[in-house]
N, C-alpha and C positions, 0 to 999 in steps of 0.2 A: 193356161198358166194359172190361170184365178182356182181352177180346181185342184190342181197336182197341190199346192200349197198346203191346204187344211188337210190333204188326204197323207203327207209328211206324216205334218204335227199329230195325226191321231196315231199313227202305227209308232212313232217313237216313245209314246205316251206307254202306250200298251205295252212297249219292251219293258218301257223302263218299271213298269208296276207289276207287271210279271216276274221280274227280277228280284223287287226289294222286300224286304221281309224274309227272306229264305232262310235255311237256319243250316247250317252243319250238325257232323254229329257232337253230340254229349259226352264227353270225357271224364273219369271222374279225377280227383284232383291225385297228381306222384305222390307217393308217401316212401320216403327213402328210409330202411331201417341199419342201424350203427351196425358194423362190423363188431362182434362180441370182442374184451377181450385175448389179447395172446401172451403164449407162455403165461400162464398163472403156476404159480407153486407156492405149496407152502410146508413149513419144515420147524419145526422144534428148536429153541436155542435158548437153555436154561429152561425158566421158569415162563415162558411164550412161546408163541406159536408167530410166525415173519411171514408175512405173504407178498408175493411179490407180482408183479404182471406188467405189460407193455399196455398202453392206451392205444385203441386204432385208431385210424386215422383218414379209415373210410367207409363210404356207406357198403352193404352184401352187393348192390348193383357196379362196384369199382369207382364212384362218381367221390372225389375227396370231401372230407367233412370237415370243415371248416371250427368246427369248435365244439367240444365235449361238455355238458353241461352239468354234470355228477356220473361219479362211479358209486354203485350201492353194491353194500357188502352183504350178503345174505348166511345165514347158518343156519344148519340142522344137529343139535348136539345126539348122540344116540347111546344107549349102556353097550359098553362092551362088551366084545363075546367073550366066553370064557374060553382059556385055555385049550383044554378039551375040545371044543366047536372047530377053535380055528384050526386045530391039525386035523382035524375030521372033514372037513370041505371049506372049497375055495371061497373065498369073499364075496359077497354081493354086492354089485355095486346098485345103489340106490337110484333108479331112472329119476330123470330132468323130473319129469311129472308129478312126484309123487316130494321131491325135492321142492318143488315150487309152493306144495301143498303145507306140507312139515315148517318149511325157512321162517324164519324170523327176520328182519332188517337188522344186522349188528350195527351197522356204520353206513352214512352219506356223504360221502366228499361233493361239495363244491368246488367249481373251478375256480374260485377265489382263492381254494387251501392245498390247489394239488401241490404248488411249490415246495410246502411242509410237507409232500411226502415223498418226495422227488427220492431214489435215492442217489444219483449224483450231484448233491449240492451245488448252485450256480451252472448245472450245464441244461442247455436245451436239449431235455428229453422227455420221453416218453413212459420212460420206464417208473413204476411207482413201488412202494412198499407202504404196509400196516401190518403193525404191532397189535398183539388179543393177548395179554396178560391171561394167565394162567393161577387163580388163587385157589388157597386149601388145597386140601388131600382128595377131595373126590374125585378131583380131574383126570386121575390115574385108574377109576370107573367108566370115563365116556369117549367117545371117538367125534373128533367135530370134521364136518364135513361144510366145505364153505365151495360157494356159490357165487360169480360176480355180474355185474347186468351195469350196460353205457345206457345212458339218456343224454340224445341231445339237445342243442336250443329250444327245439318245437315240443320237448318231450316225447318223442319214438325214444322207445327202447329198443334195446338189441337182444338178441336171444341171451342166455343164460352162457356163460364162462363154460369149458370143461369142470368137471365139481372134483375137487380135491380134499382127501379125508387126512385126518393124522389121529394118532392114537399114543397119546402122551404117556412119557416113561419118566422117569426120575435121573435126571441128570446132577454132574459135577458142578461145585463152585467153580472160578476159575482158578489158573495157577495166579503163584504169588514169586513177590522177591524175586523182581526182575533185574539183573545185573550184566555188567557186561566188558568184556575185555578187547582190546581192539591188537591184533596181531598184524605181521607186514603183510601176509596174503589175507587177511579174514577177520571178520568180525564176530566174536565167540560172545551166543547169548546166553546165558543161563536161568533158570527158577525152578521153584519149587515147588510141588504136584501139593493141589487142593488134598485137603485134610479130613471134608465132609463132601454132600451134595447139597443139593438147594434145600431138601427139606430137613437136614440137619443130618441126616444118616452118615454111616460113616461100615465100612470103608467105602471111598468114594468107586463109584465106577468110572473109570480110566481106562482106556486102551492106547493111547494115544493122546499126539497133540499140533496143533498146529500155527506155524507161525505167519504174522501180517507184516507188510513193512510199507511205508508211506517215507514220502518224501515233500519237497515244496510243490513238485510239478504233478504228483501222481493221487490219486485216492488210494488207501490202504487194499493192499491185496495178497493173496496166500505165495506165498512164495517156498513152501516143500512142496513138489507135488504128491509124493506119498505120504501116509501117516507116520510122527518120530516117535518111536517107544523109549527115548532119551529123553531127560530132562536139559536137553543142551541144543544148539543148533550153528552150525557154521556158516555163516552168510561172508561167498566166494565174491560174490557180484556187487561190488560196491567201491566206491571213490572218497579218496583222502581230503578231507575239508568239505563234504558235502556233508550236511545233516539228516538224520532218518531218526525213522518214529516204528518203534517194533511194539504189537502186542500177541499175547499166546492167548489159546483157546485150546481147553482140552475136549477129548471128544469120548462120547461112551460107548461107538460105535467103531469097528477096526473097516469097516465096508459101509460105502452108498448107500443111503446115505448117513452122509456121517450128521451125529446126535450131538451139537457140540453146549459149549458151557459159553456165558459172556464173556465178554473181553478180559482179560487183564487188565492191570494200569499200564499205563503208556511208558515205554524207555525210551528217551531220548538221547542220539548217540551224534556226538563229532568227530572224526575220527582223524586224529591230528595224527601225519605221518612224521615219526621221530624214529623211523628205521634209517640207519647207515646203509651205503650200498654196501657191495665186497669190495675190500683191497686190492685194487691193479694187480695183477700178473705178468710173468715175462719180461721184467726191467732188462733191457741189455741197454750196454754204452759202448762208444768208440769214439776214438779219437783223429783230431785233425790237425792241421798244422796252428793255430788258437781257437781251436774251441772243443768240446766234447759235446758228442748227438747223444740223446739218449732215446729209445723207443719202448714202447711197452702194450700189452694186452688191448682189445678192446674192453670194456666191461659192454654187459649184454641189458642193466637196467635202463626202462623204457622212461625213467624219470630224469638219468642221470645231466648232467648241468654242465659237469668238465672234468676235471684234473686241477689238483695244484703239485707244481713241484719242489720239493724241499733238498735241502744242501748243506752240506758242514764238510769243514777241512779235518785234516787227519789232527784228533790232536782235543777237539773240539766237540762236549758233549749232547748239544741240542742243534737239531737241524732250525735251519732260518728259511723263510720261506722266497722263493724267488719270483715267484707269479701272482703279481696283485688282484689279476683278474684270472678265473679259471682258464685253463687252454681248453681248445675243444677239439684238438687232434691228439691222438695219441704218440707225436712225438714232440719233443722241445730240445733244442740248441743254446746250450751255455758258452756263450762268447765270451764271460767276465772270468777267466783264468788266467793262470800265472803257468810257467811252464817248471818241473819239476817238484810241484804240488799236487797233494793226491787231494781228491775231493772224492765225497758219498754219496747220493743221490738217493731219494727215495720218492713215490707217487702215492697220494690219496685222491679219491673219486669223491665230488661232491654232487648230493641230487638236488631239484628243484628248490626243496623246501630247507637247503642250507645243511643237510645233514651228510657229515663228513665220515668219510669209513676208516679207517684202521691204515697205517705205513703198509706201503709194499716193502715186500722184502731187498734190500739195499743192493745197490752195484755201487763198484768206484774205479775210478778212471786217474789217470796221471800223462801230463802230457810232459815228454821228454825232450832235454833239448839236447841234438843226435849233434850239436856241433860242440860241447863244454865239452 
C-alpha cells in the first residue's frame, strides 16, 4: 500500500501536465458587412434631384443589425451625351469600380439626423430621402449618377447601393390659383397651369398634372392614377365635415417617369353639406272611421334623418307642421280630425345635417259622417 500511493500521485500528475497548456485552433475574429441599401431612386422635381431609399436592417450573412451608423452619399457628375450619341447607341452604365474611383462624398447622415430625413414624419421607418438642389443653367450639361454605402457602429461598410443616373431637363413652376367648389357628390378643384418654368422660359412644358390630397389621419398622396390634361379635378371619394388639404403638381412628362414641378400652395377644404335630399314621392291617404293614414315613398339617401309632416285645412294658406320630431317610417296617422273637413297633407325628408328638401306633392283626404 505504502507503494501504490506515490505511484497514483505521479501518473495523475502527468495527465494533468499533459493536458494543460493545449491550445485550440485560431480563428480570426467575424466581421459582419451591412446589407447595402434597398430600393434607391432618384427622380427630378423642379429645380432637384429627390433620392429616396430603405435603410437595412441586416448584415449579407441574415444576422439583424442592430443600428446603422451613417448613410454616405456618393456622386459622379459626367458631360452629357449629345443628342446624336444617344440615338446612335445604348447607354453605358458606368461599373461600381470605376464609380468608386470617380465618387466624391456629397453628403454624410448621422444617425442622430436620420429623423430629418425620414420621409414619413413621426413614423418608425426605414425609409429615407435627400434633396441635391440643382443651381444655374449648366446642370442641363451633366448627368449625375449617385452612389449609396451603410456603415455601422464598428464602421464595416456595405457594398455600394445600385447606382442611379438622372440627366436633368427643364421643368414647370407649379400651377397657381387653387380654388374650389364643393358639390353634393364631389369636390371640384380647380387652377391655373404655370406661366414659365423654373428657369424663367416660357412656354412652360406641361403635359399634364397631378393631384395630392391629405387628410388628419393620412400623409399627402396622388389620388388620379392617370395623368389630367384638365386644369380641374373631381374628387368622388370624400366625407361631408371632414377636412382635406389638396396640392397640384404639373408634370413635363405624359409617361414614367413623370418629370413633375413642386408643390402648389395648399387648399384647404371643409366640406359642409348644405344639400337637400329629394322630395318624398307617392303621398297616398285614406281614411278611417277618425283618423286619416297617410303613406309615402321611401327616399333612397344614405344620410337621410326622417320625414316631417305638414297639414292645412281647406280654406287655409300655409301648411303647419304636425311632427315635432322627424318620423322615421314612411307612414303617419292623423288622429286630430274632425269629420266633414277636408284636410292637405304634404311630406319633406330631412338629412342628418338638418337639411330639408322641398314639399311632396300634396294629397287630401275628408272624412264623411255616412250617418248626417
Amino acid at each position: 500500500m505504502k507503494k501504490t500511493f506515490p505511484l497514483f500521485i505521479i501518473s495523475s500528475l502527468f495527465l494533468l501536465s499533459s493536458s494543460c497548456g493545449k491550445k485550440g485552433a485560431i480563428y480570426p475574429p467575424i466581421i459582419r458587412i451591412p446589407q447595402s441599401v434597398e430600393g434607391f431612386e432618384a427622380i427630378q422635381r423642379a429645380d432637384k434631384i429627390i433620392l429616396e431609399w430603405t435603410n437595412p436592417t441586416t448584415y449579407i450573412d441574415g444576422n439583424p443589425m442592430r443600428e446603422i451608423d451613417e448613410i454616405e452619399i456618393w456622386l459622379v457628375e459626367e458631360k452629357k451625351e449629345s443628342a446624336e450619341k444617344e440615338e446612335s447607341a445604348e447607354e453605358e452604365e458606368l461599373p461600381v469600380e470605376e464609380f468608386e474611383k470617380k465618387a466624391i462624398l456629397l453628403a454624410s447622415i448621422k444617425k442622430e439626423k436620420f429623423s430629418e430625413y425620414l420621409i414619413e414624419q413621426g413614423e418608425i421607418s426605414q425609409d429615407l430621402s435627400y434633396v441635391f438642389p440643382l443651381s444655374g443653367k449648366e446642370f442641363l450639361t451633366k448627368k449625375f449618377i449617385f452612389g449609396l454605402r451603410v456603415k455601422d457602429r464598428k464602421r464595416n461598410k456595405s457594398e455600394f447601393s445600385d447606382l442611379v443616373s438622372v440627366e436633368p431637363k427643364i421643368l414647370p413652376l407649379p400651377p397657381k390659383g387653387l380654388r374650389f367648389t364643393v358639390y353634393k357628390d364631389r369636390i371640384q378643384i380647380l387652377w391655373d397651369p404655370p406661366e414659365k418654368n423654373v428657369d424663367q422660359s416660357s412656354p412652360p412644358n406641361v403635359e399634364g398634372y397631378f393631384i395630392f390630397r391629405a387628410d388628419r389621419e393620412t400623409q399627402p398622396r396622388r389620388i388620379n392614377p392617370e395623368l389630367i390634361k384638365e386644369n380641374k379635378y373631381e374628387d368622388e371619394d370624400f366625407v361631408f365635415d371632414k377636412a382635406y388639404k389638396y396640392f397640384v403638381r404639373a408634370s413635363a412628362t405624359d409617361s414614367p417617369p413623370f418629370l413633375q414641378s413642386d408643390d402648389s400652395e395648399t387648399l384647404e377644404v371643409l366640406a359642409k353639406d348644405k344639400f337637400a335630399t329629394e322630395a318624398p314621392s307617392g303621398l297616398v291617404s285614406m281614411t278611417g272611421k277618425n283618423y286619416i293614414a297617410l303613406s309615402w315613398d321611401d327616399n333612397q339617401e344614405e344620410d337621410l334623418a326622417g320625414y316631417r309632416v305638414w297639414r292645412k285645412e281647406e280654406g287655409e294658406e300655409e301648411y303647419l307642421l304636425l311632427t315635432t320630431e322627424p318620423v322615421r317610417e314612411n307612414t303617419y296617422t292623423d288622429t286630430k280630425v274632425e269629420k266633414n273637413k277636408r284636410y292637405y297633407y304634404s311630406i319633406t325628408a330631412l338629412d342628418k345635417h338638418g337639411n330639408e328638401s322641398k314639399e311632396s306633392e300634396a294629397a287630401s283626404e275628408i272624412i264623411k259622417d255616412t250617418f248626417s
